[in-house]
Every structure is written in C-alpha cells, then in structure tokens.
Kinemage of the C-alpha trace (Angstrom):
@kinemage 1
@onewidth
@group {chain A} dominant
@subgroup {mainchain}
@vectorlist {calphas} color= white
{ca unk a 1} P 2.828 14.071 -0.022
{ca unk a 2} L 6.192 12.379 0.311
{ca unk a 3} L 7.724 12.147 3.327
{ca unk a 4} L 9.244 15.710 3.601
{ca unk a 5} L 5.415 17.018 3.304
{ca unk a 6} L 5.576 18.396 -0.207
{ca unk a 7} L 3.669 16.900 -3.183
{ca unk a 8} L 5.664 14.554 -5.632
{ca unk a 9} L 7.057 16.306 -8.090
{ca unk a 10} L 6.332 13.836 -10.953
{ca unk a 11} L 3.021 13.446 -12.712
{ca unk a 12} L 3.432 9.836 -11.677
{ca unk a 13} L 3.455 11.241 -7.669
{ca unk a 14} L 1.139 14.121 -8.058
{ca unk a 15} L -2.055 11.445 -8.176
{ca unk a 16} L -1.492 9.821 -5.299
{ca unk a 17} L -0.823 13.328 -3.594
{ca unk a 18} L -4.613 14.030 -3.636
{ca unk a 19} L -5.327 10.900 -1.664
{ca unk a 20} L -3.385 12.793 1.442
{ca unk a 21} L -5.475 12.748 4.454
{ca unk a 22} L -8.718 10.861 3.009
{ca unk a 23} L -9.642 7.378 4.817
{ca unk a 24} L -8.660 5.122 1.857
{ca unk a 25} L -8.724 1.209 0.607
{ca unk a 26} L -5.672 -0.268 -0.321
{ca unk a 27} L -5.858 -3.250 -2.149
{ca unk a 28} L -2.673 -5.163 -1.713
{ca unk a 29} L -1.272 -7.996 -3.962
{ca unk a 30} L -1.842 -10.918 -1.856
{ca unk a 31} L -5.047 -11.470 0.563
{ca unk a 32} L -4.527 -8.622 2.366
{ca unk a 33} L -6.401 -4.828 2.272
{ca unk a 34} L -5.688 -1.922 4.172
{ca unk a 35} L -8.183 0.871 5.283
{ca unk a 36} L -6.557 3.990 6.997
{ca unk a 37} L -6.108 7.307 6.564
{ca unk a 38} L -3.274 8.162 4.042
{ca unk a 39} L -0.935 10.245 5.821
{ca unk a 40} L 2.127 10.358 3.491
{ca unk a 41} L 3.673 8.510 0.981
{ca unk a 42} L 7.453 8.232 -0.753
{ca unk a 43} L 8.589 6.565 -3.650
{ca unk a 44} L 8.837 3.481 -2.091
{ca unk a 45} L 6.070 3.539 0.673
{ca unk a 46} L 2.523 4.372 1.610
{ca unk a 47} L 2.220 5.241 5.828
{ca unk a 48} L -1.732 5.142 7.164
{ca unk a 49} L -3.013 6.296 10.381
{ca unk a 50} L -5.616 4.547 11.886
{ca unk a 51} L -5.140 1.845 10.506
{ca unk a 52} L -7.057 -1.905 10.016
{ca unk a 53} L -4.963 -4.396 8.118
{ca unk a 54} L -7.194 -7.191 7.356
{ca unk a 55} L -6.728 -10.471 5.577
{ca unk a 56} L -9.735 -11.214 3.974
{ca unk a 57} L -9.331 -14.980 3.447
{ca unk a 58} L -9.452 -15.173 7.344
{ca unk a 59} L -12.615 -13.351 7.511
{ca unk a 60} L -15.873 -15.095 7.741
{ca unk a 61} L -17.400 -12.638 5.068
{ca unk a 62} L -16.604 -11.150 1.724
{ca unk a 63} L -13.986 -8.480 0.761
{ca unk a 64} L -17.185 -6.404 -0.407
{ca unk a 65} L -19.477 -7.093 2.873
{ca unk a 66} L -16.502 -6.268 4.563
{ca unk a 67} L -15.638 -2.512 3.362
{ca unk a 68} L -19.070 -1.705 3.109
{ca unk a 69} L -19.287 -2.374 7.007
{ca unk a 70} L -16.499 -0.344 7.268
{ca unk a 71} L -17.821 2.356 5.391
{ca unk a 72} L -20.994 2.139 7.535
{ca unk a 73} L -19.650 1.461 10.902
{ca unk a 74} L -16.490 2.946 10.619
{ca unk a 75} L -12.974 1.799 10.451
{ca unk a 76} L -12.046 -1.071 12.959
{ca unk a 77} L -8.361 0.194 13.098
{ca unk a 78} L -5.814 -2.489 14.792
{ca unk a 79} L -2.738 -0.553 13.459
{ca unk a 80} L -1.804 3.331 14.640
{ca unk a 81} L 0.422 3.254 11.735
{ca unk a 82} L 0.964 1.132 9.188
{ca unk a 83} L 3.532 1.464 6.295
{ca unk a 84} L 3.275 -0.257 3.352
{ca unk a 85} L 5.727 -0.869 0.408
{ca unk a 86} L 3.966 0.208 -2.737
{ca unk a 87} L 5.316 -2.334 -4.879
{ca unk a 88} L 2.498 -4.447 -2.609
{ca unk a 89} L -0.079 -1.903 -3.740
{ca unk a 90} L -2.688 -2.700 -6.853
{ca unk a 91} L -5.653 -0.206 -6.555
{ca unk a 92} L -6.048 2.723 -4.210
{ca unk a 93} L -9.809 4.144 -3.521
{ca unk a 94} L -11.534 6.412 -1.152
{ca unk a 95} L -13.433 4.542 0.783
{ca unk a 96} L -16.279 6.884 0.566
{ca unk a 97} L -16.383 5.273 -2.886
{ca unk a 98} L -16.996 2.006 -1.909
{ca unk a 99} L -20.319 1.114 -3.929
{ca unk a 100} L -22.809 -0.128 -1.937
C-alpha cells in the first residue's frame, strides 16, 4: 500500500502490496536487516511498525541464528517506526519463511 492506503498501481508496486501488514525481513545493502511489520510503502520508502533494526556485524551470532530467534521468540523491536529508503532494500521475506 503506498502511503495514501491504496495498492500501487504498477505491476512493479502490486508485489510488494501483499507484504502489507505481515512481520517481514528486510535485508538491507550494507550490514544492516530490519524485522517489523510492513505497514506501508511509496515509491521511494518502506515504513515498519514494531520495529528491530539490527546490525548484524555487531552481533555476537549469525544473521541466520539471529532471525530464527526472532522467529521463535519473537521480534525484539527497538524502533516504533522505522522508514526505510528502498533503494537500501535487496530481498524482502516473511519472516514466517525463515527456514529453520
């Protein structure tokens, strides 16, 4: 949903649309990830709720061990919101599908 609360219009937005209100992974292009739940997005922007930003080269454990804890034990959120530009984004998963 863009930020008006309708779906893209484009076939390129429409994906992303179905993503709206599911806990999610964002992978973003440096050492960072971001697991929240999607609450809109624009052309230019993601915006989760709920948010944990988490820099994975600080952590004391994998990328992998990491999301799968938060898939068991739930999402450690440190942000309430947290917008993201999606130029930063490279992959975009539910976290539900997380592989164990």
């Amino acid at each position: 949903m863009n930020a008006d609360g309708n779906e893209g219009g484009s076939e390129g937005e429409r994906w992303l649309a179905a993503y709206v209100g599911q806990l999610v992974v964002v992978d973003l292009d440096q050492s960072y990830l971001v697991i929240g739940r999607l609450a809109r997005f624009d052309r230019t922007h993601l915006s989760l709720d709920d948010a944990d930003l988490h820099d994975h080269q600080e952590a004391n454990c994998s990328k992998e061990v990491y999301l799968l804890e938060s898939r068991t034990l739930g999402v450690r959120a440190n942000r309430t919101r947290v917008d993201i530009p999606r130029h930063r984004m490279l992959a975009i998963s539910r976290l539900e599908e997380v592989v164990p």
